[in-house]
TORLUM-268831 format. One record per residue (C-alpha): x, z, y; residue number from 1. Coordinates in steps of 0.2 Angstrom, whole numbers. Layout:
N
<r><x>X</x><z>Z</z><y>Y</y><fike>NUM</fike></r>
...
***
This chain:
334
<r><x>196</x><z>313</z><y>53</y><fike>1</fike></r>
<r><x>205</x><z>314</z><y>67</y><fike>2</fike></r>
<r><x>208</x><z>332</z><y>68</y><fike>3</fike></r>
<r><x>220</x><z>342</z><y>58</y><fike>4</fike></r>
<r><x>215</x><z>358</z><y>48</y><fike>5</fike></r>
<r><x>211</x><z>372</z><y>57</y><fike>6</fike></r>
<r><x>223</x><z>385</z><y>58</y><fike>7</fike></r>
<r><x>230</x><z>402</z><y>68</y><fike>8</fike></r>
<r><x>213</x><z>409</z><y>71</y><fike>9</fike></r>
<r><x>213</x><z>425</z><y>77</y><fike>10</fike></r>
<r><x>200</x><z>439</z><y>71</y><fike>11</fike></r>
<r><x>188</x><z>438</z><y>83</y><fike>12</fike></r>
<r><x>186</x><z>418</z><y>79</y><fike>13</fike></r>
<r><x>186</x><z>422</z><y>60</y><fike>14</fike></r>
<r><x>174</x><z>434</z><y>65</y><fike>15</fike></r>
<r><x>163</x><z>421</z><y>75</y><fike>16</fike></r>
<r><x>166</x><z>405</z><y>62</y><fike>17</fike></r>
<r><x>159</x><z>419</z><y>48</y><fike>18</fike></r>
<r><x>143</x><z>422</z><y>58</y><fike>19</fike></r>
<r><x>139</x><z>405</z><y>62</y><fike>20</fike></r>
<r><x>144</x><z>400</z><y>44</y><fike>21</fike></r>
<r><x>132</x><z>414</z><y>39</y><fike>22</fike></r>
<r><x>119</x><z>406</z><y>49</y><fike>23</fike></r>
<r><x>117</x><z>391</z><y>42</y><fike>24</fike></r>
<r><x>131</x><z>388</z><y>27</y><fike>25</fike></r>
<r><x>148</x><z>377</z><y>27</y><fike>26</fike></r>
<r><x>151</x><z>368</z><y>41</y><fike>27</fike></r>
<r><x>153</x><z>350</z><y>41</y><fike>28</fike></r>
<r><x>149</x><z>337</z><y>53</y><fike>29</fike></r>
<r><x>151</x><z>341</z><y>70</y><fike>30</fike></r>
<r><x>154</x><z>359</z><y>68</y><fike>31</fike></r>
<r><x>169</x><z>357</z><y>58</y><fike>32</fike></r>
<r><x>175</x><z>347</z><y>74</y><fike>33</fike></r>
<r><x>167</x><z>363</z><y>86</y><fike>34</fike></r>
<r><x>177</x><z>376</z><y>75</y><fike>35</fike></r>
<r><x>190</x><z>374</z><y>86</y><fike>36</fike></r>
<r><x>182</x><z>382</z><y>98</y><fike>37</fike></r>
<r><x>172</x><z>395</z><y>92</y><fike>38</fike></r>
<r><x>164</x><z>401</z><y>105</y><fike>39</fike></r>
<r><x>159</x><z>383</z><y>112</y><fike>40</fike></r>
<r><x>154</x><z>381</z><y>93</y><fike>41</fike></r>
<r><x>142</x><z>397</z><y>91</y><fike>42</fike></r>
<r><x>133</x><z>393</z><y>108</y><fike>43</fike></r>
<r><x>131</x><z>373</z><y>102</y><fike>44</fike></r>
<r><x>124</x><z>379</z><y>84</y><fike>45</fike></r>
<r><x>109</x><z>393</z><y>95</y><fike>46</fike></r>
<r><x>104</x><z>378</z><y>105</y><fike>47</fike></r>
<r><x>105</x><z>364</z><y>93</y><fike>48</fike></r>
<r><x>96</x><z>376</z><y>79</y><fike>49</fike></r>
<r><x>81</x><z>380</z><y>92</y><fike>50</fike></r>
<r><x>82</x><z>360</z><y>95</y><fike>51</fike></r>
<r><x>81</x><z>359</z><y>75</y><fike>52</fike></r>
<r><x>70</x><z>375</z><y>69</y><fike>53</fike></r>
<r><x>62</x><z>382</z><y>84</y><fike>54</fike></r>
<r><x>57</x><z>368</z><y>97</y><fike>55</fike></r>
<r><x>36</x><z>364</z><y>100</y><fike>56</fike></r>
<r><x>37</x><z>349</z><y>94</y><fike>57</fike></r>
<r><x>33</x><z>348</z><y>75</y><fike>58</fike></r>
<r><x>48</x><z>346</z><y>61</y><fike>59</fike></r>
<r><x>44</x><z>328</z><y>57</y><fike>60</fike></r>
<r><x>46</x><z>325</z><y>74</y><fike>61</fike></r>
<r><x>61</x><z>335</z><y>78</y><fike>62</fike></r>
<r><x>70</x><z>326</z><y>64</y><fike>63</fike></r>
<r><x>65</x><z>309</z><y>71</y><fike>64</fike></r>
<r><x>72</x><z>312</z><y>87</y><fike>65</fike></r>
<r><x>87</x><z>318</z><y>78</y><fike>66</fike></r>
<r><x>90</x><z>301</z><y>70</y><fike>67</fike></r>
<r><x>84</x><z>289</z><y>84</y><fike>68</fike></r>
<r><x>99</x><z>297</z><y>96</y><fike>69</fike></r>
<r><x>110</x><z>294</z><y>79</y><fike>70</fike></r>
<r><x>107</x><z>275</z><y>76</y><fike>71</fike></r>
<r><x>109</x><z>273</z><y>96</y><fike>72</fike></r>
<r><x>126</x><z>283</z><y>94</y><fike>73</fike></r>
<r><x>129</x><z>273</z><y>76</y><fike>74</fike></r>
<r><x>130</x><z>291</z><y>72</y><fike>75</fike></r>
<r><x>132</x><z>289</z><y>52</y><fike>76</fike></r>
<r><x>136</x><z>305</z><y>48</y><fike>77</fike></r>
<r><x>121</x><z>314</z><y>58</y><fike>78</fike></r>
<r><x>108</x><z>300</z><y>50</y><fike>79</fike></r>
<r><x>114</x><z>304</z><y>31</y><fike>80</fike></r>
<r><x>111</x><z>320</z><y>34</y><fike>81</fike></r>
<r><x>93</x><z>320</z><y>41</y><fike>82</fike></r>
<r><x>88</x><z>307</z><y>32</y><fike>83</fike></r>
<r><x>79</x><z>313</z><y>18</y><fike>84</fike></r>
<r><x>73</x><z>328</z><y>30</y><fike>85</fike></r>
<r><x>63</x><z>318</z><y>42</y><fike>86</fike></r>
<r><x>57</x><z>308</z><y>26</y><fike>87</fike></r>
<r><x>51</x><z>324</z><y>16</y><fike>88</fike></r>
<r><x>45</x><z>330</z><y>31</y><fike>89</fike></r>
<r><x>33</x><z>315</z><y>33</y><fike>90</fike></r>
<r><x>42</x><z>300</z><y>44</y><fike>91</fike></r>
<r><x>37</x><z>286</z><y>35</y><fike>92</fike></r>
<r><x>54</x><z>279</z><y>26</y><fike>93</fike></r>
<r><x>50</x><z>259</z><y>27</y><fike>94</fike></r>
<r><x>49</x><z>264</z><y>46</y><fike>95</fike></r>
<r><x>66</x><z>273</z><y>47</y><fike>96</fike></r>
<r><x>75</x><z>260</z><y>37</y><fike>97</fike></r>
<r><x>70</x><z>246</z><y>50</y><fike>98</fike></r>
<r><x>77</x><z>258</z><y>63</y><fike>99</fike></r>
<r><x>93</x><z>259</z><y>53</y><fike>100</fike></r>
<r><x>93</x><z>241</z><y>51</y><fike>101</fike></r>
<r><x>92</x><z>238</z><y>72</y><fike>102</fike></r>
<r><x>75</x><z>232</z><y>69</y><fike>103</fike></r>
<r><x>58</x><z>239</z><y>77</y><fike>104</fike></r>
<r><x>53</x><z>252</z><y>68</y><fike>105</fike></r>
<r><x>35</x><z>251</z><y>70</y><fike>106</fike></r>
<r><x>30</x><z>268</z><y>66</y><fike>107</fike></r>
<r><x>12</x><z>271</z><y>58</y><fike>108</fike></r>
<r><x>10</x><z>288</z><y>66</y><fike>109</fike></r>
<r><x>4</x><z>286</z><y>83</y><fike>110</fike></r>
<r><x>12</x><z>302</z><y>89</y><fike>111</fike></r>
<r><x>29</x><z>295</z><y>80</y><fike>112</fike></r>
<r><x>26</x><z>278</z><y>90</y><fike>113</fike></r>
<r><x>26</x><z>290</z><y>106</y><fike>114</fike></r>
<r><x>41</x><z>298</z><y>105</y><fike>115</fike></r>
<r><x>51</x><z>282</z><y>96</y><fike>116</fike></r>
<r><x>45</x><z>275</z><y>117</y><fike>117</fike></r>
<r><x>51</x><z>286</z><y>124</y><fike>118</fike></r>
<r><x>68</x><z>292</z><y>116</y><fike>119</fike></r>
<r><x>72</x><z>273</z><y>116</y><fike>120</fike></r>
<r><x>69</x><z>269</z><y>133</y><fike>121</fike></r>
<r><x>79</x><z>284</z><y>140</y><fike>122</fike></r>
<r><x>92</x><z>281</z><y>129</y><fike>123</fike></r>
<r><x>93</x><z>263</z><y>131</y><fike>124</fike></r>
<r><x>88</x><z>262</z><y>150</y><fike>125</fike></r>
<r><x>92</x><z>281</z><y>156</y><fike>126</fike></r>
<r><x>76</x><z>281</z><y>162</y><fike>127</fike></r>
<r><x>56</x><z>282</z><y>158</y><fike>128</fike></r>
<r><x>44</x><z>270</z><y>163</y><fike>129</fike></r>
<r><x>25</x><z>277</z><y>173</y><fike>130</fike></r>
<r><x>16</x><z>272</z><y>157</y><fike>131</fike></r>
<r><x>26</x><z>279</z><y>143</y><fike>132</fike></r>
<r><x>31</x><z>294</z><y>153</y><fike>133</fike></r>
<r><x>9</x><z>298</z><y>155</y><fike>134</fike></r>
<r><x>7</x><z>294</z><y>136</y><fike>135</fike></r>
<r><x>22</x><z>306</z><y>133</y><fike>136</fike></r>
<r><x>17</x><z>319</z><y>142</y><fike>137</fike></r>
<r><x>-2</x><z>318</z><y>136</y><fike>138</fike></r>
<r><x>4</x><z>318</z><y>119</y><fike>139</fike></r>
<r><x>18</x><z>330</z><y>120</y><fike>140</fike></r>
<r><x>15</x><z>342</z><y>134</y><fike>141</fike></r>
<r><x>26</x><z>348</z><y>147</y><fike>142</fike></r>
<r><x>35</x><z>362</z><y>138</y><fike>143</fike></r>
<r><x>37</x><z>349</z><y>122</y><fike>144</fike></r>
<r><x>43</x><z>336</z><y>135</y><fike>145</fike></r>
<r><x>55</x><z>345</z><y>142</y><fike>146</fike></r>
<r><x>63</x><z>353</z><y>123</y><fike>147</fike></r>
<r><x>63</x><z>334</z><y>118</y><fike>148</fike></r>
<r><x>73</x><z>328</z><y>132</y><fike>149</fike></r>
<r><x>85</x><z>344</z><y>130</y><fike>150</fike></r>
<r><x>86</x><z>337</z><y>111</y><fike>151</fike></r>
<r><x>91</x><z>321</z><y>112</y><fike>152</fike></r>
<r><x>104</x><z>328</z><y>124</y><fike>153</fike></r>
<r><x>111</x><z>340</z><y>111</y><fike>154</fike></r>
<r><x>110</x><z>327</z><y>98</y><fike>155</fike></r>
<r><x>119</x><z>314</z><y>109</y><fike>156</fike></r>
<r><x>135</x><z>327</z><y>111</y><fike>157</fike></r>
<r><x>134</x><z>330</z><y>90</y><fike>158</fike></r>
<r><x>134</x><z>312</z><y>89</y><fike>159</fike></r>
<r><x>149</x><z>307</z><y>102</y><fike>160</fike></r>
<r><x>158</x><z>323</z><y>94</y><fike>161</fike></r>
<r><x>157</x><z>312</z><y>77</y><fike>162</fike></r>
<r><x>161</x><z>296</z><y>83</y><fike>163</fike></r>
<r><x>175</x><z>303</z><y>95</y><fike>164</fike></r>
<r><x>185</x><z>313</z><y>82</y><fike>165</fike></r>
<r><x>181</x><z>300</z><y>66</y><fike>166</fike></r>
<r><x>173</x><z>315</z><y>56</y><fike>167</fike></r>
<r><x>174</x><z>308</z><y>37</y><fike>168</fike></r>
<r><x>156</x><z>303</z><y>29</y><fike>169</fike></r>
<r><x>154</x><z>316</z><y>12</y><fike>170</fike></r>
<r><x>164</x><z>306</z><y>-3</y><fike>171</fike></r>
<r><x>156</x><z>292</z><y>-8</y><fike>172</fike></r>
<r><x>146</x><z>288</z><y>4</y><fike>173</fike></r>
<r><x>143</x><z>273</z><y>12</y><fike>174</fike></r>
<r><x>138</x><z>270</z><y>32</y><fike>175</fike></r>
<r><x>118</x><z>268</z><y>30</y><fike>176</fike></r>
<r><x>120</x><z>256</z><y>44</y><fike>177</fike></r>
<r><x>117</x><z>237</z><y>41</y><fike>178</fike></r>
<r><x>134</x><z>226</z><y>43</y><fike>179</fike></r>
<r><x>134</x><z>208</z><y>52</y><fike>180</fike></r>
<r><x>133</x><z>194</z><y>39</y><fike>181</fike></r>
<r><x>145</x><z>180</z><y>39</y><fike>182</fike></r>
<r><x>135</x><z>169</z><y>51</y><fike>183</fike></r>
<r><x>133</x><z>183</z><y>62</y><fike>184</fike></r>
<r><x>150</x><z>181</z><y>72</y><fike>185</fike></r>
<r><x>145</x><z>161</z><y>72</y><fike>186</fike></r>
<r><x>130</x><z>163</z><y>81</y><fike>187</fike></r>
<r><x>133</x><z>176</z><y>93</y><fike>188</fike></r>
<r><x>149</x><z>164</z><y>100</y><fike>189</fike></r>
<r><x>134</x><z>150</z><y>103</y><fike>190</fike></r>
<r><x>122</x><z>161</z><y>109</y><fike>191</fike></r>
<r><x>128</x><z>172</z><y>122</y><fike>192</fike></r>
<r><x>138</x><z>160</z><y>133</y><fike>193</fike></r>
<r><x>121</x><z>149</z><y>131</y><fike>194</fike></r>
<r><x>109</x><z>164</z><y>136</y><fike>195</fike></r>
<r><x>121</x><z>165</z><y>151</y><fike>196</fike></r>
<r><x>121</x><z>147</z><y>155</y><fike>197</fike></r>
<r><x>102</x><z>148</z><y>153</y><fike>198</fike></r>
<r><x>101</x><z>161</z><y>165</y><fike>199</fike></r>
<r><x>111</x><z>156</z><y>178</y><fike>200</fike></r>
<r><x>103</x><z>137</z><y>179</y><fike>201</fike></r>
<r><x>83</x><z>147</z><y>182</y><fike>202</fike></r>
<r><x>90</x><z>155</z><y>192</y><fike>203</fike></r>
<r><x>100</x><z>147</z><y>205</y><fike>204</fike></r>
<r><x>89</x><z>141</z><y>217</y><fike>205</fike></r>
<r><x>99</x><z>137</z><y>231</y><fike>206</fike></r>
<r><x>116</x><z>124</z><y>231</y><fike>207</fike></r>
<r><x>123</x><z>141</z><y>240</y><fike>208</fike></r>
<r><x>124</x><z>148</z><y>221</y><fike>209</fike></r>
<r><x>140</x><z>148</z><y>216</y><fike>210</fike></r>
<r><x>143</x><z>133</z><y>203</y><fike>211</fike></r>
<r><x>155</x><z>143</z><y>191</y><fike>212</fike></r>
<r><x>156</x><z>158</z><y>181</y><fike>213</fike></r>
<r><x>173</x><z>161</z><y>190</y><fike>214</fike></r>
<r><x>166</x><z>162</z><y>207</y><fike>215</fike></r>
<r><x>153</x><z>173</z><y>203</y><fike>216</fike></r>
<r><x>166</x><z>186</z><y>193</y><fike>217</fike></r>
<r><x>174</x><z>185</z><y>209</y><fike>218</fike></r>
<r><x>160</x><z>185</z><y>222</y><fike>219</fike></r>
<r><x>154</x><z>201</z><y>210</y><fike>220</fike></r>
<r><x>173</x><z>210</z><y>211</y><fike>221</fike></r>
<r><x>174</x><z>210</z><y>230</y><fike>222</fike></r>
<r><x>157</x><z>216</z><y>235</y><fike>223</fike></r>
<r><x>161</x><z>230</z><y>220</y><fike>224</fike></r>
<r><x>179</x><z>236</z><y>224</y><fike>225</fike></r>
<r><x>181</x><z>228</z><y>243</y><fike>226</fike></r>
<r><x>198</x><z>222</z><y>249</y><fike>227</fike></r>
<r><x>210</x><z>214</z><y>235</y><fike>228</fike></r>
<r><x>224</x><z>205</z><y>237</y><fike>229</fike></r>
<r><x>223</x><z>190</z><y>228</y><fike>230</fike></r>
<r><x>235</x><z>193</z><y>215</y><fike>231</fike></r>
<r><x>225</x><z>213</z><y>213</y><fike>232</fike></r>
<r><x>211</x><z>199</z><y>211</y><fike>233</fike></r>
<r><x>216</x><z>190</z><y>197</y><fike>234</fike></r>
<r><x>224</x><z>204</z><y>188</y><fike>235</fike></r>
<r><x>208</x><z>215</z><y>186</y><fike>236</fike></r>
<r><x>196</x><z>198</z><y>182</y><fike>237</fike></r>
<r><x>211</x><z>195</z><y>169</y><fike>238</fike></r>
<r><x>211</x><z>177</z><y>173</y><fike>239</fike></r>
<r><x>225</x><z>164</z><y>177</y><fike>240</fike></r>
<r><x>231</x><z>165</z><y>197</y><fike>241</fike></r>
<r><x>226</x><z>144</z><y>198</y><fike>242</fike></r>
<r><x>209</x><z>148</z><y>193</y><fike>243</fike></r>
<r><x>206</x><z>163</z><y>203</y><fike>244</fike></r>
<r><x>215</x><z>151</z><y>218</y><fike>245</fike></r>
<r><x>204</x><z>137</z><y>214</y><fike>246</fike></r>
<r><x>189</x><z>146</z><y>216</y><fike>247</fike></r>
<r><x>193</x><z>155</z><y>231</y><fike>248</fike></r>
<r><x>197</x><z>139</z><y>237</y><fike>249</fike></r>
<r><x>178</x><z>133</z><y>236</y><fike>250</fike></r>
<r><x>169</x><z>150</z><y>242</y><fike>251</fike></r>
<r><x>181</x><z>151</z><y>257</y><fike>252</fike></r>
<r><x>175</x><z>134</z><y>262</y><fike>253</fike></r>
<r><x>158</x><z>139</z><y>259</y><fike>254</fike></r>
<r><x>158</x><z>156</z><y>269</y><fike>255</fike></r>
<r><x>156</x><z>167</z><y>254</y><fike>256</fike></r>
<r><x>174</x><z>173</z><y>256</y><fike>257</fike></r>
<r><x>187</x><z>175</z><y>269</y><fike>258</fike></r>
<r><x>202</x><z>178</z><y>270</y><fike>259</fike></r>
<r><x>214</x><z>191</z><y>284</y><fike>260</fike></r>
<r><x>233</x><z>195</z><y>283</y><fike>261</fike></r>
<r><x>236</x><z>213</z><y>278</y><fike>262</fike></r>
<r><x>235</x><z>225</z><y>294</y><fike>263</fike></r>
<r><x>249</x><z>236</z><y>284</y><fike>264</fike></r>
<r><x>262</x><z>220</z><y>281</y><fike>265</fike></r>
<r><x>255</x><z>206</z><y>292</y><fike>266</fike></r>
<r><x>262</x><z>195</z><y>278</y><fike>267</fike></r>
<r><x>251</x><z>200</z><y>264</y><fike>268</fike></r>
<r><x>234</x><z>190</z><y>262</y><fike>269</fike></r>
<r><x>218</x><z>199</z><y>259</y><fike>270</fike></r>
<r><x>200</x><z>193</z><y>252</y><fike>271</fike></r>
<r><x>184</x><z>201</z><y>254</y><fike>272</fike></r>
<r><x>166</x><z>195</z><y>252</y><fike>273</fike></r>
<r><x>158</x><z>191</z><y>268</y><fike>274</fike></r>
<r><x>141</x><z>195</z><y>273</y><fike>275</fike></r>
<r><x>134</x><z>179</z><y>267</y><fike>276</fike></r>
<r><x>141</x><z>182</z><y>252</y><fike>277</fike></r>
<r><x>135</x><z>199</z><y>250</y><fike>278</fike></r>
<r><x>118</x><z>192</z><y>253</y><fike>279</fike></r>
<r><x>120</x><z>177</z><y>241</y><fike>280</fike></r>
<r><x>125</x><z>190</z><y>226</y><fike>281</fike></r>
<r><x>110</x><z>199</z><y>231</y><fike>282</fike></r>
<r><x>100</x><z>186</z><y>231</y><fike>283</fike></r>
<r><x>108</x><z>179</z><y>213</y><fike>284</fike></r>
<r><x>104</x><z>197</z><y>204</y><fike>285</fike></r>
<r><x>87</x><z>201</z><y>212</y><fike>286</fike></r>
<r><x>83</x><z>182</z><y>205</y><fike>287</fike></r>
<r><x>88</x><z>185</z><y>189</y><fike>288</fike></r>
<r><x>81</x><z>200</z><y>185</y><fike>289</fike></r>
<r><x>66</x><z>192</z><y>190</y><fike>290</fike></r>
<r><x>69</x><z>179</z><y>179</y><fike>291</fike></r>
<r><x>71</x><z>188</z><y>164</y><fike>292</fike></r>
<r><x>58</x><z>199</z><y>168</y><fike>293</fike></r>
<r><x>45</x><z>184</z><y>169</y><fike>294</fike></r>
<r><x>53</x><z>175</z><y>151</y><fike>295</fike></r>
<r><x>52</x><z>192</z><y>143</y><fike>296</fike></r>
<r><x>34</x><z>194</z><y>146</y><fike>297</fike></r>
<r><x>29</x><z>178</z><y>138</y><fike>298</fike></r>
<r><x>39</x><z>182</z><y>122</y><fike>299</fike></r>
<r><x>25</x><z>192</z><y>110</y><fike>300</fike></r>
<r><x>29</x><z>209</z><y>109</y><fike>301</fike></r>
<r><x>37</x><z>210</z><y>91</y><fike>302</fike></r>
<r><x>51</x><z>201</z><y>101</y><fike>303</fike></r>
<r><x>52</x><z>211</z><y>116</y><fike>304</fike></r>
<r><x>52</x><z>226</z><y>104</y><fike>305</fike></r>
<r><x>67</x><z>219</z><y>95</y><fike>306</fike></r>
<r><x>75</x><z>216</z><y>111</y><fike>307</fike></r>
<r><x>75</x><z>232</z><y>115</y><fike>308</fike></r>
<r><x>79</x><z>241</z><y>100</y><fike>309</fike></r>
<r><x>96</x><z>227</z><y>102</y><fike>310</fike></r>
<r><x>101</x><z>235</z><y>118</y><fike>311</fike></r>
<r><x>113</x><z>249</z><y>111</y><fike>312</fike></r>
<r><x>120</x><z>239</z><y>97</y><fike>313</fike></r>
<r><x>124</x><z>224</z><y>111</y><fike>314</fike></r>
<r><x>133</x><z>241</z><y>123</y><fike>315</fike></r>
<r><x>144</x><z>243</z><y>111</y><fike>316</fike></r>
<r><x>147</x><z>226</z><y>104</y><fike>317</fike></r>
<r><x>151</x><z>223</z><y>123</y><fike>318</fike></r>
<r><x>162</x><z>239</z><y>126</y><fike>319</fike></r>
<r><x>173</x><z>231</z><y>111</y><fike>320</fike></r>
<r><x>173</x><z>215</z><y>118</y><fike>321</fike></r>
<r><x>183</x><z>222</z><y>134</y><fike>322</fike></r>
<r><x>193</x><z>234</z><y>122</y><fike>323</fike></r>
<r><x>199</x><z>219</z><y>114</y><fike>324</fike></r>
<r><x>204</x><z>210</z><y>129</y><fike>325</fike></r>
<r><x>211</x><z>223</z><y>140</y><fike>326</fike></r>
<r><x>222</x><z>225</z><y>124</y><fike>327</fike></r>
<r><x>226</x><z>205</z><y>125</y><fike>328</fike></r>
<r><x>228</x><z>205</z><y>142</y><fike>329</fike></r>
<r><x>240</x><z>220</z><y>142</y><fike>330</fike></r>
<r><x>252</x><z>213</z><y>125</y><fike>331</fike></r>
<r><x>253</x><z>198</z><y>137</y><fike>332</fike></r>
<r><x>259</x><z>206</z><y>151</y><fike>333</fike></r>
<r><x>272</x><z>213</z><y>142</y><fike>334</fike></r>
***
């Protein structure tokens, strides 16, 4: 853990450690990280206990809620600790052990198979869809839509409060989360650039399209963070200044980009996207959501379940991908 043991409380947090302790027994988990701050602490343990013990919705699926947000969080700690709750309490346990795996879980109980829609869809997509929002609400009600949305809110801060401060699992105990086999690695470095590839080419309907990954990282940079110098331009795509010249070179010549000398210098040259190119990007994203969209729905539904169910673990397998290469890119910089 990455806290140090508490120490120099005063008696009025003594006082309010003792009350919550009281309450609900040792603290572990996330409240041995909220103990330092008492306060904060007693107010999160009220509302995550009426999340837990007092909400409408029924234990069995309080709990589930509790251990969809961990597995989207990789939130070892929370899932051992709920686990055998939500099984005594009635979630079917071959179910929960798909969902640990990253597999669909394909729960029996219609009203489970409700809430595992909705959870996972605003967890994954930060938004609800008309149909599973109606299905939701018919089966849920309005109050016991509203205290599970509050939940998985409360349970996402427990969780980023474990993963943040690296709160140690109980001794022995292992992470209940499946780990990649060898192959694993092999075939994600085939199948992601080729899924890219695969994309781009049904997508690109127009010789406008820019031909290379580069020109679209770039096309993508300027309509995002506007003005950039060129050097600005290849140090925040981390790629080589002759590659980022090269392709400048080509969507120059094909009006995608222009270039203007620096209004503050008059020596200093600056790129930004023009119009065209703006549309052309447009055009390029609205395509290949539609793509994707089409290709998804031919796929049976077992897959697109998977597929979804994949999405958080592929955020954070990304979001250490770029860790890993800002690191790269800053040691060779050095």
């Amino acid at each position: 853990m990455r806290l140090g043991p508490l120490s120099g409380m005063d008696s009025e947090q003594a006082e309010l450690i003792d009350r919550i302790i009281g309450r609900r027994g040792p603290l572990n988990g996330p409240f041995s990280v909220l103990m330092r701050s008492p306060q904060l602490c007693e107010r999160v343990e009220l509302l995550s206990s009426f999340c837990l013990y007092e909400s409408s919705l029924p234990p069995r699926l309080r709990e589930l809620a509790l251990l969809v947000t961990a597995r989207h969080y990789g939130a070892d700690h929370s899932w051992l600790a709920h686990l055998g709750k939500a099984a005594e309490a009635g979630v079917d346990a071959s179910a929960l052990q798909r969902l640990a795996d990253g597999l669909p879980p394909e729960f029996p109980a219609a009203d489970e198979a409700d809430l595992y829609r909705f959870t996972s869809e605003l967890l994954t997509r930060h938004t609800i869809t008309d149909e599973t929002y109606a299905a939701a609400r018919d089966r849920f009600g309005e109050p016991g839509l509203v205290e599970l949305v509050a939940a998985l809110g409360t349970f996402a801060m427990l969780a980023m409060l474990l993963n943040a401060f690296e709160v140690d699992l109980p001794a022995g105990a292992q992470s209940p989360f499946s780990a990649p086999d060898a192959d694993t690695p092999k075939h994600l470095a085939h199948l992601l650039p080729a899924l890219w590839r695969g994309v781009y080419d049904a997508t690109k309907g127009s010789e406008e399209m820019p031909a290379m990954e580069s020109q679209v990282q770039i096309l993508r940079k300027l309509v995002s963070g506007g003005e950039l110098s060129p050097a600005r331009l290849a140090e925040e795509l981390r790629l080589a200044r002759p590659t980022v010249s090269n392709s400048l070179r080509v969507l120059v010549t094909d009006g995608l980009v222009e270039r203007e000398r620096s209004a503050a210098d008059g020596r200093s040259v600056l790129l930004r996207a023009t119009e065209h190119g703006q549309d052309v990007l447009h055009t390029f994203r609205q395509g290949r959501a539609e793509v994707l969209a089409e290709v998804l729905a031919e796929l049976p539904a077992d897959d697109q379940e998977r597929l979804v169910a994949a999405l958080p673990s592929l955020d954070r397998l990304l979001e250490g991908l770029e860790a890993r290469a800002d690191a790269e890119w800053n040691s060779r910089r050095r």
